[in-house]
C-alpha positions in Angstrom: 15.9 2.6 -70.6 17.0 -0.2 -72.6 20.6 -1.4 -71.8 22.6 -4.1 -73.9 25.1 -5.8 -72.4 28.9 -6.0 -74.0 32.2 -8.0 -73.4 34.2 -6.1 -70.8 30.9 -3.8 -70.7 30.4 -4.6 -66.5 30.7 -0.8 -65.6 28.2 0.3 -67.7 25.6 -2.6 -66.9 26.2 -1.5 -63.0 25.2 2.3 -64.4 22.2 0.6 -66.3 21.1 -1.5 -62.9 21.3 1.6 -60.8 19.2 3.5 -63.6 16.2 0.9 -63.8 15.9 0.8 -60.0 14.8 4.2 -60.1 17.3 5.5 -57.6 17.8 8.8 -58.9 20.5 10.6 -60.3 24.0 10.9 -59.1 24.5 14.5 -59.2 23.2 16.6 -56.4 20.4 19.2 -56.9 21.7 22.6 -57.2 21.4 25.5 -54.5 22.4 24.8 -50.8 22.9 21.7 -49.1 20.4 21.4 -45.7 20.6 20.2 -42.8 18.9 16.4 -42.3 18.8 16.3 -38.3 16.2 16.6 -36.5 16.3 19.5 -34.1 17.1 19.2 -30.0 13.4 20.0 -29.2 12.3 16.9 -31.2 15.2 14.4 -29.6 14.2 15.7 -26.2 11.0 17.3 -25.9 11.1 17.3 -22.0 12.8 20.7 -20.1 15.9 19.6 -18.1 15.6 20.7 -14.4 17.9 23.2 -13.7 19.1 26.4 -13.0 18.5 28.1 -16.6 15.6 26.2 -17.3 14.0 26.2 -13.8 15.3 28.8 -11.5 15.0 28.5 -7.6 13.8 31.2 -5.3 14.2 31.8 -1.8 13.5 28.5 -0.3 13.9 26.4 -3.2 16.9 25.3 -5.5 14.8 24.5 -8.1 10.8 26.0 -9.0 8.3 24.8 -11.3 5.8 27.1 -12.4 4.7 26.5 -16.1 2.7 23.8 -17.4 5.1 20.9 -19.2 7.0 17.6 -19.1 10.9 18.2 -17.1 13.4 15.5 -16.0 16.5 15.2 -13.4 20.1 15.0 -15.8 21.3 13.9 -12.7 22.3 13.0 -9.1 22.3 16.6 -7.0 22.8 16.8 -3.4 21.7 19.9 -2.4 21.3 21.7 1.4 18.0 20.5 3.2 17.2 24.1 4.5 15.9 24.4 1.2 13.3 22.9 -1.3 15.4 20.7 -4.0 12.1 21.0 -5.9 9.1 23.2 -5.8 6.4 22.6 -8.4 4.0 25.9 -8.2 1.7 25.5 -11.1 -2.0 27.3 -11.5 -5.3 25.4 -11.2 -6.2 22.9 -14.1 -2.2 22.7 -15.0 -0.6 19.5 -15.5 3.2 18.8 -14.7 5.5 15.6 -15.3 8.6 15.5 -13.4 10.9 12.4 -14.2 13.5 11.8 -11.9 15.4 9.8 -14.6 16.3 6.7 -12.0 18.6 9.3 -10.2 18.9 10.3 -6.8 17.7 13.5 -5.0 20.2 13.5 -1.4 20.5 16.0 0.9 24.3 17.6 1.9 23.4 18.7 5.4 22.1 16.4 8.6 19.2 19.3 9.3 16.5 17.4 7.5 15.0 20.9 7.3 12.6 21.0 4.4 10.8 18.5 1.5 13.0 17.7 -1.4 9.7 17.9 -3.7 6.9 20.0 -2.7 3.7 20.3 -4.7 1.8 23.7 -4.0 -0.9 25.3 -6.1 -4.4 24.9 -6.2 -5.9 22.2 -8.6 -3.0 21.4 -10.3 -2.3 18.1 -11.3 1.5 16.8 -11.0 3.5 13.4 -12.0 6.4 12.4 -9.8 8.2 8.9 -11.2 11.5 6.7 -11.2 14.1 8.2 -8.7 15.3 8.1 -5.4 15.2 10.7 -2.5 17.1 10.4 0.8 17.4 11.7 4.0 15.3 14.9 3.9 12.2 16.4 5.8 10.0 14.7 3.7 10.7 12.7 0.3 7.1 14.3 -1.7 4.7 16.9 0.1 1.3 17.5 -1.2 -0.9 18.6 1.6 -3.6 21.4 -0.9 -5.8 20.9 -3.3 -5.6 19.5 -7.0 -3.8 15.7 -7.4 -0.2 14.0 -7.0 0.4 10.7 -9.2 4.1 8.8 -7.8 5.4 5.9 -9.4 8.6 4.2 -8.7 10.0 6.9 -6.4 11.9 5.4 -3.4 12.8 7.5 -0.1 14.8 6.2 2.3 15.7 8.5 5.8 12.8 11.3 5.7 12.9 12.8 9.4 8.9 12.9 9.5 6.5 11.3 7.4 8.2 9.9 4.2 5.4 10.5 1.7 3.1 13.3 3.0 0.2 13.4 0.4 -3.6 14.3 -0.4 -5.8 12.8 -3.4 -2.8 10.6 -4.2 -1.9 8.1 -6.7 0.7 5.8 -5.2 2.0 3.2 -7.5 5.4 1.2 -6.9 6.8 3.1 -3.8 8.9 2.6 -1.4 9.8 4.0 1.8 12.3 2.7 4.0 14.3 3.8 7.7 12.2 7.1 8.2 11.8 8.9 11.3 7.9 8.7 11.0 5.2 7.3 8.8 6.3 5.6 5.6 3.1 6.5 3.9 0.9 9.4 5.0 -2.4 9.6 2.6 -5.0 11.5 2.3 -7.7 9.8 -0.2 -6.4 8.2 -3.3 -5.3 4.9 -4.5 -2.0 2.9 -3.3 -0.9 0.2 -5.5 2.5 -2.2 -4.8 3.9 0.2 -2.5 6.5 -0.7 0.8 7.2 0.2 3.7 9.8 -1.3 6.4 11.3 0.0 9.0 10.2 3.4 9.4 10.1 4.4 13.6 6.3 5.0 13.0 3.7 3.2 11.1 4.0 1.8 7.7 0.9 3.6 6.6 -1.4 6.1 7.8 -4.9 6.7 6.1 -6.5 9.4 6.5 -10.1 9.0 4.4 -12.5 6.5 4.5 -11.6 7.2 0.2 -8.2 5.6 0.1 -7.7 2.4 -1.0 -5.1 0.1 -1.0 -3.9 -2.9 -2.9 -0.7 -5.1 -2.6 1.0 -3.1 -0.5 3.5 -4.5 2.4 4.1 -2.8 5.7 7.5 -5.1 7.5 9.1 -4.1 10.5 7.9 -1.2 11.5 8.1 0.7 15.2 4.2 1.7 15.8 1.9 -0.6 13.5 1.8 -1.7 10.0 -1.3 0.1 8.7 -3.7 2.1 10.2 -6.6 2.3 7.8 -9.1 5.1 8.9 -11.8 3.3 7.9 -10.3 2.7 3.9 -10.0 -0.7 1.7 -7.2 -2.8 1.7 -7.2 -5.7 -0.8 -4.6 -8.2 -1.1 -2.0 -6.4 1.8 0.3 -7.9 4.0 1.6 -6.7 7.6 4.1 -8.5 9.1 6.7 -8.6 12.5 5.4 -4.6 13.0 6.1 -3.4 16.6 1.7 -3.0 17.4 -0.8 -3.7 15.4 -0.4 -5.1 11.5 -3.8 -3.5 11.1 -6.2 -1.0 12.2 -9.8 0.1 11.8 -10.3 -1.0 8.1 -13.5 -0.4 6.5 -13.2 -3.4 4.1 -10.5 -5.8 4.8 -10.3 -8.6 2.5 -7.7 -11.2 1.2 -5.0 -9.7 3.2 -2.2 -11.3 5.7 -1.3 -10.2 9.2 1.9 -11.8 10.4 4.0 -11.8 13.7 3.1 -8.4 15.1 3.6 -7.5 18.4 0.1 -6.8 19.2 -3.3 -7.8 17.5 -3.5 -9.0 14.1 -6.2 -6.9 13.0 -8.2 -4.4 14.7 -11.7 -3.4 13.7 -13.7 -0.3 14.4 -16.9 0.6 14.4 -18.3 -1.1 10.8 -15.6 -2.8 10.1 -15.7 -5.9 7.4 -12.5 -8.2 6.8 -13.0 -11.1 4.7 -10.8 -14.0 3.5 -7.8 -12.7 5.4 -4.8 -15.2 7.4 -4.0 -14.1 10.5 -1.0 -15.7 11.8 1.5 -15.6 15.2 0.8 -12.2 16.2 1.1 -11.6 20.2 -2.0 -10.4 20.7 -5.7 -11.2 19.6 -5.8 -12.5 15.8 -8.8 -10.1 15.5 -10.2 -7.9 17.5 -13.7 -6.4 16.8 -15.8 -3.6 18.1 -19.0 -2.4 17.1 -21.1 -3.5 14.1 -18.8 -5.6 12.0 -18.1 -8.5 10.3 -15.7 -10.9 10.5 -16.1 -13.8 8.2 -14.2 -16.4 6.6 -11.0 -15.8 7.8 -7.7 -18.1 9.0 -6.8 -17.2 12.7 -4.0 -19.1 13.9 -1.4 -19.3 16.7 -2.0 -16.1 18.0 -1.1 -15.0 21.3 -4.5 -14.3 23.0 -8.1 -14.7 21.7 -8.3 -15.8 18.0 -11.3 -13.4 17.8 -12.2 -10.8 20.3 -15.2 -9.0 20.0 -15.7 -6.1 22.6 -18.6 -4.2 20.8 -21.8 -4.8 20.0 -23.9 -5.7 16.8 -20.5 -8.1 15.2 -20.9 -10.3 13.2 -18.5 -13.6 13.5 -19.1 -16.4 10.8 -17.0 -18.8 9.1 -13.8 -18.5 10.6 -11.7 -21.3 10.7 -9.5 -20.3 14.3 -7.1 -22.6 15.7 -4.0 -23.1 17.9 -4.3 -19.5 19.7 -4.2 -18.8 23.3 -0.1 -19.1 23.4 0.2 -17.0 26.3 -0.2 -17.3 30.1 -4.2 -16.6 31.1 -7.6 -17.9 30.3 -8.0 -17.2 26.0 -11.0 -18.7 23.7 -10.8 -19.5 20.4 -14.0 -16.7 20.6 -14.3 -14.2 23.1 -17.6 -12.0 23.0 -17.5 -9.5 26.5 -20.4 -7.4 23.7 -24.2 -7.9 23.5 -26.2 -8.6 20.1 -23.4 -10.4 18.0 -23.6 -13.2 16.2 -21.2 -16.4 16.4 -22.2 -18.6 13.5 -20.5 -21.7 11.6 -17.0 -21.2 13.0 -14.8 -23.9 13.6 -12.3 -24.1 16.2 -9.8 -26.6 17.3 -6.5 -26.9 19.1 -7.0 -24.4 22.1 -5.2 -27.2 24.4 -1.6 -24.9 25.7 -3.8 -23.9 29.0 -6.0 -25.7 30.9 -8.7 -22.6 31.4 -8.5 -22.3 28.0 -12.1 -22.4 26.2 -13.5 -22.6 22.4 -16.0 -20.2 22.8 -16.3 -17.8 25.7 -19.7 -15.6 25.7 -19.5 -13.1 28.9 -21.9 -10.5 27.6 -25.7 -11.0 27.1 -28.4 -11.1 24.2 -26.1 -12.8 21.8 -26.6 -15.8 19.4 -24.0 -19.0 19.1 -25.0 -21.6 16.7 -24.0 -24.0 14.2 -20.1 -23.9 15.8 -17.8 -26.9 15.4 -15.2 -27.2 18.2 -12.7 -29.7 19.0 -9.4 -29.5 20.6 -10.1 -27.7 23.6 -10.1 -27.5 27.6 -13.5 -26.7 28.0 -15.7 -26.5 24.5 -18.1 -23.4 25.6 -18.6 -21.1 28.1 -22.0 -18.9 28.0 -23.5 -16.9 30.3 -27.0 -16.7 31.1 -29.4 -14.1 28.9 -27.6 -15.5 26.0 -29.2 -17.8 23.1 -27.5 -20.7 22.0 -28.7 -23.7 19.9 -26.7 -26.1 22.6 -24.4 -28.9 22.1 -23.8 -32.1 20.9 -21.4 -34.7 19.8 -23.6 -36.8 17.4 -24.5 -34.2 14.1 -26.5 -37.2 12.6 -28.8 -36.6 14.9 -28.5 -32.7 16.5 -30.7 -30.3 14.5 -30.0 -27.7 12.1 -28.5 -24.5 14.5 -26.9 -27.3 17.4 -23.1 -26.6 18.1 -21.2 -29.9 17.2 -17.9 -30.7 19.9 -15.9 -33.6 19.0 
């Protein structure tokens, strides 16, 4: 197109301009005109949760039972003699259920039933991002297949808050529940809290579950109890009982202001790297065949470390300032045969007068390498025991003596 431009010709060089960009003709093509939207499906892919979509049966308000992606639309408050949301999906099925950031409540005091129960064998379900309160249970999974929950929060559950097998727990939350915050049965717990439940924070129930970051404050019967699981990185603190129990593999976590020991070990137990801080009981307390090595035990109420089994393991703890209540404590106290106390160092065990930095009452056991100061009476061994002895000049003591100062 070849335009030429004339006085008082502005209209038709704007008509030129819009030709040489290539923008099409004016006119519209001929035959209908059709629609440019894109259909609902494509805007919102997911299936609402409700009545039309997802139709409850005799015990449930809402039921699950094809394959798909759904999502709250929002708050519902719904009877607790019912199921607010049963997923029922065949093995090998996958379901996502998005709570949208709204809140599941119950109408009724009862507390009767779960607001979300997972049933069906082998399925594989996604719970995230809402809120449940003041039901049975918040999320029950107890059969086979897997539960994934992230960001769901549930606050007053009469029993256990979160009642789940092969579990991944990610972000949650439970809060003021009649029971156990966290009830798991193998899986993986990541970031998750629990305070102030009337039971223990968490529960474990396989030597498979693992847990990392997570926080157990303030509640009435323990902060975790670990069935012989992994916890990385946790922290338990001012839990009526223990902060923890019977870990497999403890490491990097903190135990603060409990009411009664810091840690307790079972049989096998390891915990590593871990600060143990103003609980009223022990720091630690071991029994048979662990490990309990480079660790911060302070202020604690009775021993620092207590070791009541045999075969443990005790090295390179650093345990100071415990025995604060009435009676005779030790920064070590081994009643156990065949353990090992090696490379500890432990001071300031001066608040009693019986008080003793290492106390050895059982027999075939090995002290050595131990630095003490700070204390009544340094050690206290029993015979049939094998120590590399004592002294106050290292320059000169050999490689396995005890150094006091």
């Amino acid at each position: 197109m070849k335009c030429v431009a004339t006085r008082g010709g502005l209209v038709a060089l704007a008509v030129c301009a819009v030709g040489a960009l290539g923008l099409g003709p004016l006119d519209p093509p001929a035959g209908p005109i059709a629609p440019t939207a894109k259909p609902l499906a494509e805007i919102e892919p997911r299936v609402a949760i409700n009545a039309a979509n997802t139709p409850g049966d005799a015990d449930s308000h809402f039921r699950i039972t094809a394959p798909g992606s759904y999502y709250l639309a929002g708050n519902i408050s719904l009877p607790s003699t019912e199921k607010a949301i049963e997923i029922f999906i065949g093995a090998g099925q996958q379901v996502t259920v998005d709570l949208n950031g709204f809140t599941i409540g119950a109408s009724d005091a009862g507390r009767t039933l779960a607001a979300i129960t997972i049933d069906g064998s082998n399925a594989h379900v996604t719970v995230r991002n809402g809120s449940i309160r003041n039901w049975a249970n918040a999320v029950s999974h107890t059969i086979g297949g897997s539960v994934t929950l992230e960001d769901v929060k549930a606050y007053g559950s009469r029993l256990l808050q979160f009642d789940l097998r092969d579990a991944t727990v990610v972000r949650c939350y439970a809060e003021d529940g009649g029971s156990t915050g966290f009830f798991i049965d193998g899986g993986l717990l990541v970031d998750c809290t629990a305070r102030g439940n009337t039971g223990l924070g968490f529960t474990i129930n396989s030597a498979s579950t693992t847990l990392r970051g997570c926080v157990a404050i303030g509640n009435g019967s323990g902060g975790f109890e670990l069935g012989g699981g992994i916890a990385e990185s946790c922290r338990a603190e001012s839990n009526t009982g223990d902060g923890f129990a019977n870990p497999g593999v403890m490491s990097n976590c903190t135990a603060i202001s409990n009411t009664d020991d810091g840690i307790r070990v079972s049989f096998n137990g390891m915990v590593r790297g871990c600060s143990v801080v103003g609980n009223d009981g022990d720091g630690i307390q071991a029994a048979s065949a662990g490990r309990i090595e480079g660790n911060t035990i302070t202020g604690n109420g009775d021993h620092g470390v207590n070791v009541t089994g045999s075969r443990v393991s005790v090295v390179g703890n650093s345990v100071s300032g415990n025995a604060r209540d009435t009676g005779a404590f030790a920064g070590v106290f081994c009643s156990a045969v065949d353990c090992t106390l090696d490379g500890n160092h432990i001071t300031n065990m001066t608040l009693g007068a019986d008080d003793v930095g290492i106390t050895i009452t059982g027999t075939s056991n090995l002290i050595v390498r131990n630095q003490l100061s700070g204390v009544s009476t340094y050690v206290s061994i029993a015979a049939g025991n094998t120590s590399g002895g004592t002294s106050t000049t290292p320059a000169t003591a050999g490689p396995w003596v005890n150094i006091t100062y």
